[in-house]
NUVOSE-7820 format. One record per residue (C-alpha): residue number from 1; residue in one letter; chain; x, y, z. Coordinates in nm, 4 decimals. Example, Ala and Ser with C-alpha at 12.3 -4.5 7.8 and 13.67 -1.06 7.14 Angstrom:
BEGIN
nr; rest; kette; px; py; pz
1; A; A; 1.2300; -0.4500; 0.7800
2; S; A; 1.3670; -0.1060; 0.7140
% end
This chain:
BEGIN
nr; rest; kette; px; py; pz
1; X; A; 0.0000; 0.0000; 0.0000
2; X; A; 0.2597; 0.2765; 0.0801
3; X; A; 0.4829; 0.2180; -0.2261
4; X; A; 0.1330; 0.2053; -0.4563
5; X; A; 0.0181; 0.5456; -0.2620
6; X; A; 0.4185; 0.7055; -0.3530
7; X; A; 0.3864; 0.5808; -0.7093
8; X; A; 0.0851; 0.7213; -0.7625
9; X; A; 0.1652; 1.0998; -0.5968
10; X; A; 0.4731; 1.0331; -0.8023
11; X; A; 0.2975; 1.0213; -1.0946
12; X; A; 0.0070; 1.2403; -1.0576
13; X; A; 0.2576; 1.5254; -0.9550
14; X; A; 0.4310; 1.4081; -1.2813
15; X; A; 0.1007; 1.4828; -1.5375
16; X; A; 0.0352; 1.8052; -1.2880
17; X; A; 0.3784; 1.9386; -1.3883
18; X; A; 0.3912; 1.7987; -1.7232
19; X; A; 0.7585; 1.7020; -1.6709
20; X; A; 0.8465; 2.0880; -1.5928
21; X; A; 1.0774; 2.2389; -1.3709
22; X; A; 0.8891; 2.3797; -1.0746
23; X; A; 1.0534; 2.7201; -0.9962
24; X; A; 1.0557; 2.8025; -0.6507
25; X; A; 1.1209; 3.2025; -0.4613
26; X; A; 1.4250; 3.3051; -0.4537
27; X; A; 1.3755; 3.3292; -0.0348
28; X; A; 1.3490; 2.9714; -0.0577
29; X; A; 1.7123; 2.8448; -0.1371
30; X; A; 1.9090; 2.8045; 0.1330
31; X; A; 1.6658; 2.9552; 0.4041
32; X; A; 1.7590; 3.2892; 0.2432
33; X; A; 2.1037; 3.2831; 0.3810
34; X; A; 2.4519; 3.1895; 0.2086
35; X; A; 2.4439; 2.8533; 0.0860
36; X; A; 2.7481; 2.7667; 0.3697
37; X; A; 2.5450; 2.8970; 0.6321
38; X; A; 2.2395; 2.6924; 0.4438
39; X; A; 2.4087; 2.3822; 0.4303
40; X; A; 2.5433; 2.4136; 0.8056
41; X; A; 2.1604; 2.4450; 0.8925
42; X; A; 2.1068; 2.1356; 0.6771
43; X; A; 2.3621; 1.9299; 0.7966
44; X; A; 2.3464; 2.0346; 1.1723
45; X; A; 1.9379; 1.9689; 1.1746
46; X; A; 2.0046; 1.6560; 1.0084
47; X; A; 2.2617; 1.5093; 1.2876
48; X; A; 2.0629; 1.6656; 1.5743
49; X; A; 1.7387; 1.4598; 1.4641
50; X; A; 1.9580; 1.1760; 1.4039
51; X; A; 2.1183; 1.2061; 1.7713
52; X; A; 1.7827; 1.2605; 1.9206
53; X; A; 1.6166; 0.9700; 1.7386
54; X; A; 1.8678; 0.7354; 1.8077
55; X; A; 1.8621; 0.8284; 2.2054
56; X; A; 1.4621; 0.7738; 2.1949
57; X; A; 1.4914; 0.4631; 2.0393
58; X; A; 1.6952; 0.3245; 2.3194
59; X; A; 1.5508; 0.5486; 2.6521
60; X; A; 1.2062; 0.6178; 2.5792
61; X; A; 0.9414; 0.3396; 2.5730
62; X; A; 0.7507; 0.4584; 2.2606
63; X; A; 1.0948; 0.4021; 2.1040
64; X; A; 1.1025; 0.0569; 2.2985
65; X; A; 0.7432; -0.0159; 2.1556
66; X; A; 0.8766; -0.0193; 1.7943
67; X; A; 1.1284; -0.2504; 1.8717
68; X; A; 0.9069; -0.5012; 2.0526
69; X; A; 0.6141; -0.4320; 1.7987
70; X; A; 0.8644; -0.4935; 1.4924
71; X; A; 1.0091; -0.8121; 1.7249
72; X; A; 0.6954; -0.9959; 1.7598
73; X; A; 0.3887; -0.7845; 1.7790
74; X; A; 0.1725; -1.0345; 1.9105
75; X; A; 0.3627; -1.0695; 2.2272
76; X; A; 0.4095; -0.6731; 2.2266
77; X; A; 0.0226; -0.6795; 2.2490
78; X; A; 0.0119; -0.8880; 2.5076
79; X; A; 0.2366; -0.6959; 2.7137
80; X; A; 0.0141; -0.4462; 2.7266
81; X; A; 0.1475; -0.2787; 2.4331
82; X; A; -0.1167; -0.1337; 2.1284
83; X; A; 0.0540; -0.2730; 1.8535
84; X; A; -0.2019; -0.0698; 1.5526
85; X; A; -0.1269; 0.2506; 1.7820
86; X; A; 0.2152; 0.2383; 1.7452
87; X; A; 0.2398; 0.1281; 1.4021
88; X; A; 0.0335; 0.4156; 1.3492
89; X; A; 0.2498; 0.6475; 1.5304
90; X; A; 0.5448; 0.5631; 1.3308
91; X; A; 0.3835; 0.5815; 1.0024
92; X; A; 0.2975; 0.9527; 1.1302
93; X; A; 0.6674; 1.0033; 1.2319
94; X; A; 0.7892; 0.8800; 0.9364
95; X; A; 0.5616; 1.1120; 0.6663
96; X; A; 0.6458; 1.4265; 0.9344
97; X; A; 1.0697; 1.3299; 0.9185
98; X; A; 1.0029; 1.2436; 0.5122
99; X; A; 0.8258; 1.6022; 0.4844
100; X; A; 1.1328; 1.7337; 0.6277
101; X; A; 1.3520; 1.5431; 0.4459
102; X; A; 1.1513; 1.6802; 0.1416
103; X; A; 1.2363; 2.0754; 0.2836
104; X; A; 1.5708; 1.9983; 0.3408
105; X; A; 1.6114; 1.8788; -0.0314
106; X; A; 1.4331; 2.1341; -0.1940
107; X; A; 1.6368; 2.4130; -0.0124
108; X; A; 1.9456; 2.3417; -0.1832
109; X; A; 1.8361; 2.4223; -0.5491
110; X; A; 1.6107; 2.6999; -0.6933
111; X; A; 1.4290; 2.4499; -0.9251
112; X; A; 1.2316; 2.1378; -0.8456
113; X; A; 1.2391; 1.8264; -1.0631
114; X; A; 0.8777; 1.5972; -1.0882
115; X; A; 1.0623; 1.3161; -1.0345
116; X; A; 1.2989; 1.4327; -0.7790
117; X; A; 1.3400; 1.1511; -0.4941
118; X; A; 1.2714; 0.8740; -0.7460
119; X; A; 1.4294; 0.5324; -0.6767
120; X; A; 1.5034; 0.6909; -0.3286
121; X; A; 1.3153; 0.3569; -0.1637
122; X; A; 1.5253; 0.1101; -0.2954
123; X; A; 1.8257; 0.3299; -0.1491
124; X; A; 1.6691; 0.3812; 0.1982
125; X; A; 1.6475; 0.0188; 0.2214
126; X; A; 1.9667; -0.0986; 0.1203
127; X; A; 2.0735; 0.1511; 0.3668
128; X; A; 1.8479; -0.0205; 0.6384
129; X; A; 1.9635; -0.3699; 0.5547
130; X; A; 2.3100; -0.2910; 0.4970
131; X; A; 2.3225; -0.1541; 0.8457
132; X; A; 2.2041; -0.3916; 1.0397
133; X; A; 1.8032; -0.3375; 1.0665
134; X; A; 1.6239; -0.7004; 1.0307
135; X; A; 1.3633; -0.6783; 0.7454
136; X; A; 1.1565; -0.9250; 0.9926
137; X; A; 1.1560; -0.6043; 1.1954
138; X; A; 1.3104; -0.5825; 1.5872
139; X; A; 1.6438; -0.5316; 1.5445
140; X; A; 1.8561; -0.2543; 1.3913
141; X; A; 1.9859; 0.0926; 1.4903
142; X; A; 1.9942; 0.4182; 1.3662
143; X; A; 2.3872; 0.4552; 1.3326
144; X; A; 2.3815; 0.1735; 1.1857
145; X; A; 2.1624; 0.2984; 0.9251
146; X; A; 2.3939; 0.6155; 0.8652
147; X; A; 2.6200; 0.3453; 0.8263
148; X; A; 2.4685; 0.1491; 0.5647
149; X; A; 2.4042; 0.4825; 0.3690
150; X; A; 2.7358; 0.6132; 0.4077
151; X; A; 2.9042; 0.2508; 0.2600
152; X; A; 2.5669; 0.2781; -0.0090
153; X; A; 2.6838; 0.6312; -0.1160
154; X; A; 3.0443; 0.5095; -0.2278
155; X; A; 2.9245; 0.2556; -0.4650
156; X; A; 2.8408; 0.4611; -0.7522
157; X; A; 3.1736; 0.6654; -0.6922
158; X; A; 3.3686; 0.3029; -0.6864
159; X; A; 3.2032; 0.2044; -1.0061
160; X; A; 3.3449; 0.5449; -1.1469
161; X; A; 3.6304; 0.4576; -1.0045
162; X; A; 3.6783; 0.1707; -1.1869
163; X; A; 3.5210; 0.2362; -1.5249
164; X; A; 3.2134; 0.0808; -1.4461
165; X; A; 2.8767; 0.2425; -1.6137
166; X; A; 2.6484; 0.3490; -1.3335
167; X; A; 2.3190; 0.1671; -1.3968
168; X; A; 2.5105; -0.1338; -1.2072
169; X; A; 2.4038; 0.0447; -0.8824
170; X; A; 2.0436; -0.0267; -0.8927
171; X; A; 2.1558; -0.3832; -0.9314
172; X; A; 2.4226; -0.3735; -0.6504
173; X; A; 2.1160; -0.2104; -0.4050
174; X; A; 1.8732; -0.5046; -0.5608
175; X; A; 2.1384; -0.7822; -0.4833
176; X; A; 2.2076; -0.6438; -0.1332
177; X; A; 1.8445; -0.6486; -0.0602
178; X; A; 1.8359; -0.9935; -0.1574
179; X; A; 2.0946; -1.1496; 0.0576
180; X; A; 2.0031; -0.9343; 0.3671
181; X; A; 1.6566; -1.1023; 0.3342
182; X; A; 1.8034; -1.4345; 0.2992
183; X; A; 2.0539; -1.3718; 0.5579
184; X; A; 1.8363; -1.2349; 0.8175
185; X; A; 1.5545; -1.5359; 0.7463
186; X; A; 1.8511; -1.7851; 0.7731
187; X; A; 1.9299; -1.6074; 1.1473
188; X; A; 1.5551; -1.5944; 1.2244
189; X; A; 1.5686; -1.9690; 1.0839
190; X; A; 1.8365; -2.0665; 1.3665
191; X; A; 1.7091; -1.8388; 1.6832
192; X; A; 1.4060; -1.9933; 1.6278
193; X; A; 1.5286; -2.3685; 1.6502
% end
């Protein structure tokens, strides 16, 4: 459902536009400040939610609720936890911190493109995998994460690098994907014999 619902945004934003350029006020780009001082706000807003969503994932029991929920959500429930509620909540969390993410883009150019972000999924969750989060759910952390995306963000400079053409990093992602699922149903496989 949430891919289908992107796709078709994605799309209907496309026709909207007609494949143009949307041109956005001058105020916009970098906050209206100097693009160093706009990407220190970028950067510094970006590690201070990072910092303070890794510390509530470990101190604060909503953050403890995701993990048990994403563990086994049947014996979240029955630990008195509301496993729709929280799924909820972190459906809400993540459309407010992808909205942000969305700002925080946007600011750093004085055009838009339609399909700006596309393809983006298929990064985020190579990042995921690659650092450690369990696509069963439960286990994973955020620095891990940055991790994962920092090691993801070198590939297409390594195929450049070595006179690779790019469009093997979509398959790279794809095949990482791939044996993180296998890997992490092989662990499930064994924890659970």
């Amino acid at each position: 459902v949430t891919l289908g619902t992107m796709v078709t945004w994605q799309e209907a934003l496309r026709l909207w536009q007609q494949g143009r350029l949307l041109n956005l006020p001058s105020g916009i780009q970098w906050f209206g400040v100097s693009q160093p001082a706009g990407q220190a706000i970028v950067i510094s807003l970006s590690f201070l939610l990072l910092i303070g969503a890794a510390w509530a994932t470990r101190n604060l029991s909503a953050g403890r609720f995701v993990y048990a929920v994403g563990t086994d959500s049947e014996a979240a429930r029955l630990a008195g936890i509301n496993p729709k509620r929280t799924t909820f909540g972190v459906f809400v969390l993540m459309g407010a911190l992808a909205g942000l993410a969305a700002v925080l883009n946007m600011v750093q150019s004085p055009q838009v493109q339609p399909n700006c972000g596309d393809g983006l999924e298929l990064k985020t969750i190579a990042a995921a995998v690659v650092g450690g989060v369990a696509i069963s759910g439960g286990r994973g952390t955020l620095w891990g994460v940055l991790l994962g995306m920092l090691l993801l963000a070198n590939v297409n400079p390594a195929l450049t690098h070595f006179h690779q053409p790019p469009y093997w990093e979509k398959a790279i992602q794809g095949l990482v994907i791939l044996l993180a699922v296998v890997a992490d149903g092989v662990r499930t496989r064994k924890t659970t014999h």
